[in-house]
N, C-alpha and C positions, 0 to 999 in steps of 0.2 A: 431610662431606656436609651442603648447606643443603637446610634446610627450607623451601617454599614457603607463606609465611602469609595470600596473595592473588590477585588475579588479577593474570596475569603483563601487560608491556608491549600486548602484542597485542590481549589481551580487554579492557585500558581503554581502550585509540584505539576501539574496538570500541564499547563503549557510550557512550563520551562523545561519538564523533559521531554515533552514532545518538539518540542526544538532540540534540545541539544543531545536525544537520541539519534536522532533522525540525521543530525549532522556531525557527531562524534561516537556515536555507535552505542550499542548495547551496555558496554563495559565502563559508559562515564561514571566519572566515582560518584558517591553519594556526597561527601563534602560539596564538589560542584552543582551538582542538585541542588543542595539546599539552601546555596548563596543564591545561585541563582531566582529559586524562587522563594527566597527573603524569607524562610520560614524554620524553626526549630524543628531538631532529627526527630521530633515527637510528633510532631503533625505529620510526618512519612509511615510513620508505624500506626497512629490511630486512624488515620485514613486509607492505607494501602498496602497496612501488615508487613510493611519493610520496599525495600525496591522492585522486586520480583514482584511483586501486588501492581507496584506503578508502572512497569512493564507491561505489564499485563493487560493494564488502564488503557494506557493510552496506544498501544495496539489495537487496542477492542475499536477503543473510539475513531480510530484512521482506518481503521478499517471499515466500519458502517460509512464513513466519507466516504472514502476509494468505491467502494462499491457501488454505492447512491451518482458516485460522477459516473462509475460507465452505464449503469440505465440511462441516465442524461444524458448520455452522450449519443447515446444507442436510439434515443426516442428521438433527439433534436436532427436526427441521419431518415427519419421516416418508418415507413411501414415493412423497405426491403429490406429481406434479409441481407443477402448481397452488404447492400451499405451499410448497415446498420455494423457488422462485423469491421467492415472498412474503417467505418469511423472513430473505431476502436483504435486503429495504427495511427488516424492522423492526431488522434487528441493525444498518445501517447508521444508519437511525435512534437505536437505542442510541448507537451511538458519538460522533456530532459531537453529544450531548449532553455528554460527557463534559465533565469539566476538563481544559485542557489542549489541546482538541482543536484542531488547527493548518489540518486540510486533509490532501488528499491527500500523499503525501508523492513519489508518482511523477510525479504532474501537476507538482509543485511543481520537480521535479528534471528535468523535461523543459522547462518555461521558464527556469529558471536556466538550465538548460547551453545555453550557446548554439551551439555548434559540434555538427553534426549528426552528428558522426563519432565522438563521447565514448562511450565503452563503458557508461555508464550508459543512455544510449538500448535500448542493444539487452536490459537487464538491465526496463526498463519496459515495451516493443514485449512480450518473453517474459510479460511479468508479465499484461497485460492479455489477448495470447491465450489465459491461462491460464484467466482470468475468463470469457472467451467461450467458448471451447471446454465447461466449467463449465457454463454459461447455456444454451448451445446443444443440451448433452445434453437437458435437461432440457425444455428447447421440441420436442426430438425427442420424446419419451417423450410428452408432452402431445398430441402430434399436431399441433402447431404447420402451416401450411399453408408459411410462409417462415423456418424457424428461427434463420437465419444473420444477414438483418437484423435480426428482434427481439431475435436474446441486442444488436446492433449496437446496440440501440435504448435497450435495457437500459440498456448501457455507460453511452451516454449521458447517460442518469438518474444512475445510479451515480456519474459525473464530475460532475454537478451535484449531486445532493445533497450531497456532500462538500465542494464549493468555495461551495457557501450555507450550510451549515453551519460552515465556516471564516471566512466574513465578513458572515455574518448569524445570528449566537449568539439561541438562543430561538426561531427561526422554524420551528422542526420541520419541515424541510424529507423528514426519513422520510418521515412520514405524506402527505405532498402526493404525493411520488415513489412512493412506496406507490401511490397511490390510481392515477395512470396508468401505474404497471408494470402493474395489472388489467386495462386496454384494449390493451398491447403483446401481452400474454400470452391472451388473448382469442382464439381463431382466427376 
């Protein structure tokens, strides 16, 4: 009987493209994959049917994160609607302060793949209804007069603050996105 002393083949392709997609894009080769997570081209294929699979993987899986932090984020802000929306801009703000921070990583995988049919499409399409639907409650509860464009408007923000925050470091793009989520949200 062997002992397992780490993570198996699966959970390295797992984290090693989820990093080094996220920070070298879509398009990193499969060679660098598979050094990176120490595993034969054969564990890519029986576990995620080639890279397209492991795209797909580990999109799915940052995306149940992503979405899991703006509830929390949205609960940890209270009951108002008002804030709860708000606190949307400043965690986001948080973030592309961060080290490290690259950008969005679904926008990012929506321009890389170019072929409109790539199962990662529809793993991002889920991902951002998700954020809407999210937004849109919340503009319900508010009383919002047009819910459906505004969480739209939101998004918006949302995709911009991220992708200025990826190629414009120090510009606090939260706080700016911040300030015109207040007149989206505004009835």
């Amino acid at each position: 009987m062997s002992v397992r002393t780490g993570p198996g083949p699966r959970e390295r392709l797992l984290e090693a493209a989820d990093r080094l997609i996220y920070s070298h894009g879509v398009n990193i080769g499969v060679d660098a994959l598979l050094k990176a997570a120490n595993v034969a081209r054969r564990s890519l294929y029986e576990h995620f049917g080639g890279k397209d699979g492991l795209i797909v993987e580990v999109l799915r899986s940052a995306a149940e994160a992503d979405a899991a932090d703006y509830v929390r984020t949205m609960d940890a802000a209270g009951r108002d609607p008002r804030e709860r929306l708000l606190a949307v801009f400043d965690r986001i703000g948080e973030i592309v302060a961060l080290p490290g921070f690259h950008g969005c990583r679904y926008l990012a995988a929506d321009l890389g793949l170019a072929d409109p049919g790539h199962p990662a499409h529809e793993i991002t399409r889920d991902y951002r209804q998700r954020v809407h639907d999210l937004l849109e409650r919340e503009l319900t509860a508010l009383g919002h007069p047009r819910p459906g464009h505004a969480a739209d408007q939101l998004l918006i923000l949302i995709d911009g603050t991220l992708a200025v925050g990826a190629t414009r470091p120090g510009t606090a793009p939260g706080a700016a996105a911040r300030e015109l989520a207040e007149h989206v949200i505004a009835p």
